[in-house]
C-alpha positions as CSV (number, residue, x, y, z in Angstrom):
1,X,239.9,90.6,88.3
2,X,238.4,87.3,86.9
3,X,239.1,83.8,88.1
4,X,240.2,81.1,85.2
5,X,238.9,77.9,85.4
6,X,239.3,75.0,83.5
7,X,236.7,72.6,83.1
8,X,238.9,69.0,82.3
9,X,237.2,66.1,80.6
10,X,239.1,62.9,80.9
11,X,239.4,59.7,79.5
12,X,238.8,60.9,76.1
13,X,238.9,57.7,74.2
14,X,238.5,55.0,76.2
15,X,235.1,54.2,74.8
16,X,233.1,55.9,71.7
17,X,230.3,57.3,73.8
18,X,233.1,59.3,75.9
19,X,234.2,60.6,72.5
20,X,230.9,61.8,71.9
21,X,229.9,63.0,75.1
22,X,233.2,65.2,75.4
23,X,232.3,66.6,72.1
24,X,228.6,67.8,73.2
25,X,229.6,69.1,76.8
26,X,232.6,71.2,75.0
27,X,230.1,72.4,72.2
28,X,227.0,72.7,74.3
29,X,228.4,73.4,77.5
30,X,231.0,74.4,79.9
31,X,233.9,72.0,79.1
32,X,237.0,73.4,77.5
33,X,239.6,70.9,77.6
34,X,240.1,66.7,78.1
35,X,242.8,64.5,78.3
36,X,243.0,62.1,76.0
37,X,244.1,58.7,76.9
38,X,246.7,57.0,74.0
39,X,245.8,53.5,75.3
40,X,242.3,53.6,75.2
41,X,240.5,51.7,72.7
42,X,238.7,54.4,71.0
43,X,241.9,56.8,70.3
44,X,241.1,57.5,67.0
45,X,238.0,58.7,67.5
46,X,239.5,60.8,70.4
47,X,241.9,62.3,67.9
48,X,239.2,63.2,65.3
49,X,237.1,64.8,67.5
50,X,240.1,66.9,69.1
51,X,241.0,68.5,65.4
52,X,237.5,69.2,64.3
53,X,236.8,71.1,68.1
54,X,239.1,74.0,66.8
55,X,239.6,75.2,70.5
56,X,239.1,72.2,73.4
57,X,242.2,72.3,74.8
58,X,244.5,68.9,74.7
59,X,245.8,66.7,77.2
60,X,247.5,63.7,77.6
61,X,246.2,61.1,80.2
62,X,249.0,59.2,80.9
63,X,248.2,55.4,81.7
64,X,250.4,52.5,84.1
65,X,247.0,51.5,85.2
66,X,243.0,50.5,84.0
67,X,241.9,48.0,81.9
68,X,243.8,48.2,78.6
69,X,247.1,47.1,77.3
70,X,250.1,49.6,77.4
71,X,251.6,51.0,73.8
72,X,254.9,49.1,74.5
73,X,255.3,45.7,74.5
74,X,255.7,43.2,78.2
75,X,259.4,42.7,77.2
76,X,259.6,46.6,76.8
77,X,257.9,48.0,79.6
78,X,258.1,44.4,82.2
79,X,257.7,45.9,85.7
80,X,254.2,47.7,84.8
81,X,252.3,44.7,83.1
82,X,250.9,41.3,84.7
83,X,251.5,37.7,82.8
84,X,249.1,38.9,80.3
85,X,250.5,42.2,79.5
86,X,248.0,43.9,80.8
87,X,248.2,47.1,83.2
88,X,247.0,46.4,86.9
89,X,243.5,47.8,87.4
90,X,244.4,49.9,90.3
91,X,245.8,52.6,91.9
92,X,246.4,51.3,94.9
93,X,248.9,48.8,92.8
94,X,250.8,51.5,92.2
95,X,251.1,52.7,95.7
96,X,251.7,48.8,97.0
97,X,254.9,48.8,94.1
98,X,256.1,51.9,95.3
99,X,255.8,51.5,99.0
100,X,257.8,48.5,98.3
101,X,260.7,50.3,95.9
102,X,259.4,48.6,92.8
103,X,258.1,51.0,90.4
104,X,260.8,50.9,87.6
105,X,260.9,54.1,86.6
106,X,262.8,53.6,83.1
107,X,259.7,51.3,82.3
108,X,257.8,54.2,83.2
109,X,259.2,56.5,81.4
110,X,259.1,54.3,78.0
111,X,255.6,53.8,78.1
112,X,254.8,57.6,78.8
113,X,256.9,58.5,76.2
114,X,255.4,56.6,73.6
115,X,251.9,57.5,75.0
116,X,252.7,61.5,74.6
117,X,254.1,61.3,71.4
118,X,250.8,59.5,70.2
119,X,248.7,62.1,71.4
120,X,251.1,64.7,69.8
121,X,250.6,62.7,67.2
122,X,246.9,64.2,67.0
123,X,248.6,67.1,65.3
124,X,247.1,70.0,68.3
125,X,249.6,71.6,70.8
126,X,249.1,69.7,73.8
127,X,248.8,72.2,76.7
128,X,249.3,69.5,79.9
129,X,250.1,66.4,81.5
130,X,248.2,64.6,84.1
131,X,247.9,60.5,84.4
132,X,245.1,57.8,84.8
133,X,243.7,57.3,88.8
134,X,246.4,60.2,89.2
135,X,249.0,58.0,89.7
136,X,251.1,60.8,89.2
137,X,251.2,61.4,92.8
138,X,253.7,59.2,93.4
139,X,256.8,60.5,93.6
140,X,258.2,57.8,91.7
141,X,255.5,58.4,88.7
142,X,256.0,62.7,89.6
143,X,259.8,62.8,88.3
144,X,259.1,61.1,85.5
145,X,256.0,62.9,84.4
146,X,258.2,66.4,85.5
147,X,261.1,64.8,83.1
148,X,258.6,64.5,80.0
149,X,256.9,68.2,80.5
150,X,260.2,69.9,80.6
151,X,261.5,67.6,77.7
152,X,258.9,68.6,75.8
153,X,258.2,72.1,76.5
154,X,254.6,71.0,77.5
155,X,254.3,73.7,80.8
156,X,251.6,72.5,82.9
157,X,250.7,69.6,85.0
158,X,247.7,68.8,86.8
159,X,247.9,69.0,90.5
160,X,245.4,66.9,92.4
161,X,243.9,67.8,95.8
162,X,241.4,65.9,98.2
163,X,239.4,67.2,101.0
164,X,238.6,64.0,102.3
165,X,239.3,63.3,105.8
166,X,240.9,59.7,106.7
167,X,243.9,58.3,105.7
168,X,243.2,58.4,101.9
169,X,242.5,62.0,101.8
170,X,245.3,62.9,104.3
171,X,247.9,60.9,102.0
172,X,246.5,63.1,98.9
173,X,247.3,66.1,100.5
174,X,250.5,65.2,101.6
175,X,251.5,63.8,97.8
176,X,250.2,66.7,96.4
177,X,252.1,69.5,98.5
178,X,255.1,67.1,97.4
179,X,254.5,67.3,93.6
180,X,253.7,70.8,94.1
181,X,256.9,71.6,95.1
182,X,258.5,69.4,92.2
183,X,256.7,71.6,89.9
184,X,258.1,74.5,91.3
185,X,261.3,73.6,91.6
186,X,261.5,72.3,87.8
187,X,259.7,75.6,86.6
188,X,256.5,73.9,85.7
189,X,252.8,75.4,86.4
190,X,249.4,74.6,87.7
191,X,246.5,75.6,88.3
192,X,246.4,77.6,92.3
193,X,243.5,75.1,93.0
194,X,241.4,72.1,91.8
195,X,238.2,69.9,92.4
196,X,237.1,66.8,90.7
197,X,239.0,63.5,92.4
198,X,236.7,63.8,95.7
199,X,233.2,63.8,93.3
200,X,234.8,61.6,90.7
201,X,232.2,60.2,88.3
202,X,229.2,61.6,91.1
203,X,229.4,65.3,89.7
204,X,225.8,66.7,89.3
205,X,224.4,70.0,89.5
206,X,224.8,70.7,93.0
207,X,228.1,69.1,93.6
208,X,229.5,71.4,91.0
209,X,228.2,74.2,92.5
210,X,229.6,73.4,95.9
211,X,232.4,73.0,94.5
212,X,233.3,76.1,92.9
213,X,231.8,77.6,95.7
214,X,234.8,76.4,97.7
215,X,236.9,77.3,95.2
216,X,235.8,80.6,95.2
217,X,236.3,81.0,98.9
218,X,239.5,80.3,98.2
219,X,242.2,83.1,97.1
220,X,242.7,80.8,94.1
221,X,242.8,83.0,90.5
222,X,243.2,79.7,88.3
223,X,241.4,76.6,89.1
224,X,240.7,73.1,87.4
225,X,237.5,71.0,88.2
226,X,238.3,67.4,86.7
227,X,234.9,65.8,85.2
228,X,234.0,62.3,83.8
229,X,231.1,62.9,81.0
230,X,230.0,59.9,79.0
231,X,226.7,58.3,77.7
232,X,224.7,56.6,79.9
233,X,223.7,53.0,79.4
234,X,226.9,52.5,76.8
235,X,227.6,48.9,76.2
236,X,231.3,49.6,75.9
237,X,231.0,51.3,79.8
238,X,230.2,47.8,81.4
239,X,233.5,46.6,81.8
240,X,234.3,49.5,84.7
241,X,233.2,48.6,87.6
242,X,233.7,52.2,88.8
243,X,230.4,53.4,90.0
244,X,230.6,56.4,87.6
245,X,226.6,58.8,86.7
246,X,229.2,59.4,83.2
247,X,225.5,60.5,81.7
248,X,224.4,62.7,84.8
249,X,228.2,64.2,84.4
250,X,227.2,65.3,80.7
251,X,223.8,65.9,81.7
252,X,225.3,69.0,84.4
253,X,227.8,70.0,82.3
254,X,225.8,70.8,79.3
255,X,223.1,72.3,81.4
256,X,222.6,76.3,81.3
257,X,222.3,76.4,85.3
258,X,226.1,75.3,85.2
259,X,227.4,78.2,83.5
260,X,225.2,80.7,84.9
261,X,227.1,79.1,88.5
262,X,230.3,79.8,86.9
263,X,229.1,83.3,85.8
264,X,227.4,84.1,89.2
265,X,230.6,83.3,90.9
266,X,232.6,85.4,88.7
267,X,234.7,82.6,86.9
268,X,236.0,83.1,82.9
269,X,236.4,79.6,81.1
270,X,239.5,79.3,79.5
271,X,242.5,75.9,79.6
272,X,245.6,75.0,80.6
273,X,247.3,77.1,77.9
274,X,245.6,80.3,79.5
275,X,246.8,78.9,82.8
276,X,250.6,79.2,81.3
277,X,249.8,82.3,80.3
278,X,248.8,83.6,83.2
279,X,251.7,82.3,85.6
């Protein structure tokens, strides 16, 4: 029996060039779905390209942190923005608020719910949920992004992993065994296994091959790897101060030695909606 494995852009709209490359690596290559991110300064754009794909499977990247301003207002939404309104940058905010019992998750919720229905908005049945820097993890963040798929009949969520030793890697793990039993428990799916947050924005050739070559080993039958394509050199890329090859990304992921990998290894492209199907 074939594997299914979905190949996830994300951050579709957060800049033009991201727009574009997701559109090449889905019509040149192996990617078959993205999350698009409702915050991100080149939405629109996002959105267009979305509808005129006729079969990249839709996302929504749901953001409480990065470098852009939530949907909702500071008076709406006070507990996720600084004096400026702005989200904070990191992850690790997240984790800081949460360890500390301050992650309002009614302000949460708002601003996720305005974000999803703008990507509904887009007018293509949006096949899962996952967030920005995964904050999602937390279990704060987990309930309410659990509340919002069941609400909306959206059935799958992304389910991060990490192979990393050290604390960061074990405290992945040990989030992600959590979530996956919130998933369970509220009837939700995912993929069996996933790659993509240890190799974030460093995915060439042979790290994608290693990578579904672990995923392979595995008894997984569905499996996402999580990529970052974009255009190198893009003005509107400066601001992140991420470290991220985006154009080496697109480079692999439009290149015909990536899909004879996923051939070789006896994987079938398909997304999240073939994952529900599936389960």
């Amino acid at each position: 029996m074939s594997r299914l494995l979905v190949v996830n852009a994300d951050d579709m709209g957060l800049t033009p060039g991201i727009c574009r490359a997701v559109r090449r690596a889905s019509a040149e290559g192996v990617v078959t779905s993205t999350s698009v991110l409702a915050v991100g300064t080149a939405f629109e754009q996002a959105a267009a390209t979305v509808r005129d794909s006729g079969n990249l499977g839709l996302g929504a990247h749901l953001a409480i942190v990065g470098e852009d301003r939530p949907l909702l207002s500071a008076r709406e939404v006070p507990s996720l923005v600084d004096r400026e309104g702005r989200f904070p940058l990191s992850y690790r905010t997240v984790v800081a608020r949460g360890m500390a019992g301050r992650i309002d998750a009614d302000d949460v919720a708002r601003e996720f719910g305005a974000q999803l229905e703008r990507v509904r908005g887009i007018g293509v049945p949006v096949t899962h949920l996952d967030t920005h820097q995964h904050t999602h993890l937390w279990p704060a963040v987990a309930g309410v992004v659990v509340d919002l798929a069941r609400a909306a009949g959206i059935r799958c969520v992304r389910l991060p992993g990490s192979r990393r030793l050290g604390p960061a890697g074990l405290g992945v793990r040990l989030l992600a065994g959590r979530l996956r039993r919130r998933l369970d428990g509220a009837g939700l799916v995912t993929t069996d296994d996933y790659a993509g947050l240890d190799e974030a924005g460093q995915l060439d050739g042979d790290r994608f091959a290693g990578a579904l070559e672990r995923l392979t080993a595995g008894r997984a039958t569905t499996a996402e790897v999580n990529t970052h394509p974009g255009v190198s050199g893009e003005p509107d890329l400066a601001r992140f101060d991420w470290g991220y090859r985006w154009g080496d990304e697109l480079a692999m992921l439009t290149a015909s030695s990536t899909r004879a990998v996923v051939d070789r290894l006896g994987w079938r492209l398909g997304t999240f909606a073939d994952v529900a199907a599936v389960a």
